[in-house]
N, C-alpha and C positions, 0 to 999 in steps of 0.2 A: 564590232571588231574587238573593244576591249574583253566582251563577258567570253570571246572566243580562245582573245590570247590567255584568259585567266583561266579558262576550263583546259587549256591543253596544257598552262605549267602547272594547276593545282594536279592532273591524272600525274604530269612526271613526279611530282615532290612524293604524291602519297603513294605511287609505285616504288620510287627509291625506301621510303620509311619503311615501308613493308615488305620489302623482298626480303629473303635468305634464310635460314634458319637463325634460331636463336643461340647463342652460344651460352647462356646461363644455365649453369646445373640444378638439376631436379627438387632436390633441399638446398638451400643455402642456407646452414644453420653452422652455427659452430658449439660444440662444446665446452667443457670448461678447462680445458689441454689443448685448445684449436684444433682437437679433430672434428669433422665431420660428425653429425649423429641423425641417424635413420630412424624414421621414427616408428618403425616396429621394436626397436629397444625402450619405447614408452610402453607403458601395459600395465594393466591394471589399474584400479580407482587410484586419485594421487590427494593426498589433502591440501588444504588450503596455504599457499607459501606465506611464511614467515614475511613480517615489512622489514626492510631494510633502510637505513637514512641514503639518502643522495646528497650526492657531490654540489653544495650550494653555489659554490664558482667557479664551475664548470664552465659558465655561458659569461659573455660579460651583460650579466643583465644591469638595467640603469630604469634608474624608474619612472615610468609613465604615467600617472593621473591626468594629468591635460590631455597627452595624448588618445589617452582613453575614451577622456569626456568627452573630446570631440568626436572621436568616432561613435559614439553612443546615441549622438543627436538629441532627437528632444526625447528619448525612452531610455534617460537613465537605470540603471539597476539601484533597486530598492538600499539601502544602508551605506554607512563608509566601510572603503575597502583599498586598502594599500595595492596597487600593481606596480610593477616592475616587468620591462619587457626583453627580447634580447633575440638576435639572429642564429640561425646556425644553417652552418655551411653543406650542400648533401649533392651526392650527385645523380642530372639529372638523368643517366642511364636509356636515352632515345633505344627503340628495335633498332635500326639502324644502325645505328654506335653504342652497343651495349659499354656502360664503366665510362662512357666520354659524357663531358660538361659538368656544369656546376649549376646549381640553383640556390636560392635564401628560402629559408625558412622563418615565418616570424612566429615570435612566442610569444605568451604573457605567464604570467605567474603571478595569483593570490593566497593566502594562507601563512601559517605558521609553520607546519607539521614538519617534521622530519623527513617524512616520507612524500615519493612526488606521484601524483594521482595526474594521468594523461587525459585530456577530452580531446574527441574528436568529433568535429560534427561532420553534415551531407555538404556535399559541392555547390548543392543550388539554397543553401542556404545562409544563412548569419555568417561569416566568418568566426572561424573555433575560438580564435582570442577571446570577440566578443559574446559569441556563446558561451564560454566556461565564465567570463566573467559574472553573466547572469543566472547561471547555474548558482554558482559559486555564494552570490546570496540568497539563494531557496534551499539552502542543503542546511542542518544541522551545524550550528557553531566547533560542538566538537569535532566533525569530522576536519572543519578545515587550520583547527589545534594538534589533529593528528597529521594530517598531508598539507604538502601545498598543492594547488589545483594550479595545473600548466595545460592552457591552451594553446592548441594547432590552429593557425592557418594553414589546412593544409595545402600542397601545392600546386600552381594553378590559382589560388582564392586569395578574399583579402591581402596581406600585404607581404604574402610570400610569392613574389615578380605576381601578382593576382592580375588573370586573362579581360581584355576588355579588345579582343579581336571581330567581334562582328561590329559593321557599322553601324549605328545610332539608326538609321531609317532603316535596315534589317531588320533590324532587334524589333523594333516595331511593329513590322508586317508579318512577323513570327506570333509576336504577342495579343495584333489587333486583328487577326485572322479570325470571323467567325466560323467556326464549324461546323456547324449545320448549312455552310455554304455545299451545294451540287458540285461544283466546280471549285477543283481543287489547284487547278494548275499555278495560281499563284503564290500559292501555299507552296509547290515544288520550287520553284524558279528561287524560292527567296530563302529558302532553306541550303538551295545550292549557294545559292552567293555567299550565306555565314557560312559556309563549310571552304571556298574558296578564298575569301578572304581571310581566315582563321590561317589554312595551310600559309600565305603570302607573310603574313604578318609572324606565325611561331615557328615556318621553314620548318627544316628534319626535328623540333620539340613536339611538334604537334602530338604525337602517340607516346610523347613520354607522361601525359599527364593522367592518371587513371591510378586506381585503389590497390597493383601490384603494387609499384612504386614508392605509392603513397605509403605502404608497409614496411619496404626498404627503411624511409625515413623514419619512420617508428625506433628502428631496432639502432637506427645511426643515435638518436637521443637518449634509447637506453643506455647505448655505449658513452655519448657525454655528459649524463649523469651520474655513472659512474656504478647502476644498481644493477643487480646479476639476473633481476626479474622485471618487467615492465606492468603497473600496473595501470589501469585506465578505465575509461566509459568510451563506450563507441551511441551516438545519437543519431537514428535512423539510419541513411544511407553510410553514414560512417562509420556504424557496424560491420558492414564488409573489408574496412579496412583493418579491423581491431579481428574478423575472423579469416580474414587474410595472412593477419599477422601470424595467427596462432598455428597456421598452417605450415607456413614457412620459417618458423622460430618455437616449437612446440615446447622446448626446454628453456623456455624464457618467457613464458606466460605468468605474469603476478595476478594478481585479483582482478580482476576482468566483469564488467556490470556491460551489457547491450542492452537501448532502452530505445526498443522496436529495432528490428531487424528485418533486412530484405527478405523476400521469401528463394531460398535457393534450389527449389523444384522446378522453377518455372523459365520460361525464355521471357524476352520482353511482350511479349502480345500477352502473355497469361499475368505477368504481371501489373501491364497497365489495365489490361479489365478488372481485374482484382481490385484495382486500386480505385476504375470507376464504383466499380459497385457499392466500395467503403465512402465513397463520397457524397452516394445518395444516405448511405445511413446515416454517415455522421451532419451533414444537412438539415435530416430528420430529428435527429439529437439537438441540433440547433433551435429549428423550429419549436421543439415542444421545450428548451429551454427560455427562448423569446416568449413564450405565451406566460412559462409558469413564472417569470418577472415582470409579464406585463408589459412589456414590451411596446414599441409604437409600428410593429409591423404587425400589422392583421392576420395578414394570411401570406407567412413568409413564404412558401414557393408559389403563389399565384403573382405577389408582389413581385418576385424576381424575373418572373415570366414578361409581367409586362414592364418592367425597365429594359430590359432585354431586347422587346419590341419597339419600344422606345428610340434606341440607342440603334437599331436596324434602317431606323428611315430617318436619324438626325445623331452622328454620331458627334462627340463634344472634344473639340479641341484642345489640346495640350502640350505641354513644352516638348518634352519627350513621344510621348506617346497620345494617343489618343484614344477617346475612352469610346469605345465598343462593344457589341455586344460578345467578342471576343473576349476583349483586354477586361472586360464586365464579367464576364467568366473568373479569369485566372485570377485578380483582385479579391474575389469570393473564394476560391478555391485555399488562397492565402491567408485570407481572413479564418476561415475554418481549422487550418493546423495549429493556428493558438489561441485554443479554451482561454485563456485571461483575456483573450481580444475579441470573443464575441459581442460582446456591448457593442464594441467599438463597430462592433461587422453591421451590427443589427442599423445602430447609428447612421453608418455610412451609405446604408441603400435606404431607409426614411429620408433621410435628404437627398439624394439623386434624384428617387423620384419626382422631389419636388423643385427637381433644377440645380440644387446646392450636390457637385460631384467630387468636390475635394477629400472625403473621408475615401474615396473608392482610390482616387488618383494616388491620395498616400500610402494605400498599401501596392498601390503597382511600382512605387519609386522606387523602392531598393534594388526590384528587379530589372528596371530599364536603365538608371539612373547611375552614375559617378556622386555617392552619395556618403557627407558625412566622412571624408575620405576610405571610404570602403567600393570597391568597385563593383560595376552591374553585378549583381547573382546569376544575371541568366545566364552569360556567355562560360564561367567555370562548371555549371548544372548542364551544358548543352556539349561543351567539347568531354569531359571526365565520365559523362553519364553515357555517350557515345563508344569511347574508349571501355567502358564498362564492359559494354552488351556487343555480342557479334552477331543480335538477328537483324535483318536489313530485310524490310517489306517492299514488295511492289505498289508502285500507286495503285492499280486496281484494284489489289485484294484492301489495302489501304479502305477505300472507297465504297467495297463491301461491309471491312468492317464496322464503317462509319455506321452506316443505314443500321446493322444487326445490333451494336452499344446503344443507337439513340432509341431503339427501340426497346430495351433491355433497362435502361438507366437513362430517364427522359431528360434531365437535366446537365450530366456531366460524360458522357458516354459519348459522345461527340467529339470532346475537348481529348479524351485519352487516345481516341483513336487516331488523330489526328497527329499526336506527339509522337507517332510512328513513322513520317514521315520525316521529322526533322534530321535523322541519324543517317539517310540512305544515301548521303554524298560524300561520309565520311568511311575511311577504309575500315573494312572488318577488323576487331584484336586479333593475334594471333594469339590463342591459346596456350597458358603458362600451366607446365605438366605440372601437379602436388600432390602429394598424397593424402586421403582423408585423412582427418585429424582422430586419432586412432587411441590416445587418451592425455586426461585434462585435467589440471586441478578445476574444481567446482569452478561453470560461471553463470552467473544471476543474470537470467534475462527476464526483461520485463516487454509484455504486450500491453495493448491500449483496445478496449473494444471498438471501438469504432475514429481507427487513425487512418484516413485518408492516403498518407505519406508510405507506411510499413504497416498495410492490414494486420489485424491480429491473425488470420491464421496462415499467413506466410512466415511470421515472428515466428509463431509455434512450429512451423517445419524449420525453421534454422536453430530453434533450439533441441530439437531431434538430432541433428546432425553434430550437435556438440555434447562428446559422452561425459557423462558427469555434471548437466546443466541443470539449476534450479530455475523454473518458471513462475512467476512472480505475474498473474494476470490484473490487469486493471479493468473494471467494468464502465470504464469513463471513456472521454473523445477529445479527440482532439491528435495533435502528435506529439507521442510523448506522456510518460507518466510522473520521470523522476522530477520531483519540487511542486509538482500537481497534486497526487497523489500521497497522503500521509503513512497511509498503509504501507505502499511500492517503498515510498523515502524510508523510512522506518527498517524495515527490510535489509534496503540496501547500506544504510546507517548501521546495521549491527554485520552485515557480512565484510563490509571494509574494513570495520574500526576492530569485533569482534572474534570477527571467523567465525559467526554463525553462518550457515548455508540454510537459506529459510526452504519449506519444504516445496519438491517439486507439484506444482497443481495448486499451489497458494491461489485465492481469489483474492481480491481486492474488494472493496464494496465502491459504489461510483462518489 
């Protein structure tokens, strides 16, 4: 009776959010007399904008090192480094109530510079605070003598109101769901419950949290620091919000670095195969990386194979979650986005197999976990990632296209196809009308050969789409080039600091 009364109020809540038309205009840009500006009055190549100082108190920032440290757990960022953090006020603009509510936004702030450099990271990952913080020491001294680097949480995440609406034994059966299971219906049933209790718990917010929005807030912090251009890094999926912005604020774009990028050809089906198929390579990558170090895993995807199997007919208890040949999946899949954590990756399934499962268990913590005071990953990666995308799959085609990935991509092609089911209880976006972005000062995109997270040749179709884009490729793996990659850093170290625009079709060496 209860999942009855919760499916007829979740259909009213998310038919109220989504009725009506939208009342936002087409561009919401202003120019620099508060008119309007169209952006076919853009045209032609533009050069690289001049840096400008920002407004240092603006925010009432105070400063944070403790609070930092604690949020950083036991993986501190490499050196000392002064932050300073601070809120700011934005609103949360529901479809429903377009201009109504309020939401926090949390920030940080490291560096010296004059100028203020924005990071943005993906929803389902690190919060941006603590992502820019560890950017922040892989990057070049000078550059953060020239900017300050100001992390987003953006909204939805970490500690801007950050989502923790599915219930703990949800989150779980989303996470420990094997995939290669026939029988998918339990996978439906529990995907419905986090999309039900999500609605219950965020009411009419629910569909305000998603990468339009999130770009609103971009252009509210240009405006409280006070600079006429906004400059930034957008990291993976948070690239859509930095080419979001650029769309709906085209005469307010400062230097702009995207380091991996969604691919914007594709719907979500094309993109999560995509993304399976970049998981066997970079896999592969791994493997022949664990051999050429010597590694204690013999024969890394036979070894995976049988933990796998393992973990099928004895799966291992834990606080949270439990370790699966599911949640044994997504833990690998995690491991694999951060090249400095492959040891750690390699480490954590030589010991599994031999009983000892806590190196596996610690990379699933962040995502199921109230962790380090930073909140689950999954739940801001499952409701923002939803609000993303408007394709919604049937379970059967679903279930087709299980069988076609596993047989395509034997090890993760499962697991993708599967994550097409989690979006189908949540209501479609309604479609935000914008114009392509029609011209740009130069921006530096960097792809990763073998990124799991933003394949590289989705990266390279979203830098297609942006005229005036230098591509900056990396022959390496993992997600993500910048602070990896000396070449990519280097690159993007002279286009910030310099206004060089490195050339389009640069390679990287791995």
């Amino acid at each position: 009776m209860r999942r009855a009364a919760l499916a007829l109020l979740a259909v009213s809540v998310l038919t109220a959010c989504s009725a009506g038309p939208s009342n936002r205009p087409v561009i919401a840009v202003k120019g620099e007399e508060n008119q309007p500006v169209d952006q076919s009055a853009l045209a032609g190549p533009q050069p690289v904008p001049p840096l400008s100082e920002y407004k240092k108190d603006s925010l009432a920032w105070s400063p944070c090192n403790e609070q930092m440290k604690d949020r950083f757990g036991s993986n501190p960022p490499q050196g000392e480094q002064t932050y300073e953090c601070a809120r700011m006020t934005v609103v949360l603009d529901p479809p429903g109530r377009p201009g109504r509510g309020t939401l926090g936004i949390a920030l940080m702030r490291v560096g010296t510079g004059k100028s203020a450099l924005v990071v943005v990271n993906e929803p389902g990952g690190e919060p941006g605070t603590i992502k820019a913080a560890r950017l922040a020491a892989t990057l070049p001294k000078d550059l953060l003598s020239t900017y300050t680097i100001i992390g987003v949480d953006r909204r939805g995440t970490g500690r801007s109101d950050g989502m923790s609406c599915v219930p703990q034994a949800t989150r779980a059966q989303l996470v420990e769901y094997d995939p290669t299971e026939t029988e998918q219906s339990n996978l439906v049933v529990a995907a419905g419950d986090a999309a039900q209790e999500c609605v219950l718990d965020l009411e009419g917010r629910l569909t305000a949290f998603d990468s339009w929005r999130a770009a609103a807030d971009l252009e509210r912090l240009r405006d409280y620091l006070g600079t006429d251009r906004l400059n930034a890094i957008g990291l993976g999926e948070g690239s859509r919000v930095i080419t979001t912005y650029a769309q709906r604020y085209p005469n307010r774009i400062g230097r702009t670095v995207l380091d991996g990028a969604p691919d914007p050809t594709l719907d979500q089906v094309g993109v999560l195969e995509s993304r399976a198929a970049a998981a066997e390579a970079t896999f592969a990558a791994f493997a022949t990386d664990c051999k050429t170090r010597g590694c204690a895993l013999a024969n890394p995807r036979e070894d995976v194979q049988a933990l796998l199997g393992q973990l099928r007919t004895n799966r291992v208890r834990g606080e949270y979650v439990d370790l699966t040949a599911g949640s044994a999946l997504n833990a690998i899949l995690t491991g694999l986005e951060d090249r400095s954590r492959w040891p750690q990756l390699a480490d954590a399934l030589v010991k599994a197999r031999a009983g000892d499962t806590s190196g596996l268990f610690a990379l699933l913590d962040p995502i199921v976990n109230d962790l380090d005071d930073n909140p689950p990953r999954f739940d801001a990666g499952l409701v923002i990632g939803c609000n993303d995308t408007a394709t919604r799959i049937p379970p059967d085609r679903v279930k087709a296209l299980t069988a076609d990935w596993q047989s395509k991509h034997a090890l993760f092609g499962a697991v993708f196809a599967r994550q097409l089911l989690h979006c189908n209880p949540f209501p479609p976006p309604k479609a935000e009308k914008v114009d392509a972005l029609k011209s740009a000062p130069p921006i530096v995109v960097l792809s990763t050969a073998n990124d799991l997270s933003t394949p590289a040749a989705g990266t390279e179709h979203a830098a297609q789409r942006l005229p005036g884009s230098a591509l900056v490729g990396w022959q390496g793996s993992g997600h993500g080039a910048l602070g990896l990659s000396g070449c990519a850093t280097t690159a993007v170290r002279d286009y910030l600091i310099d206004a060089k625009v490195p050339s389009n079709g640069t390679v990287c060496p791995p």
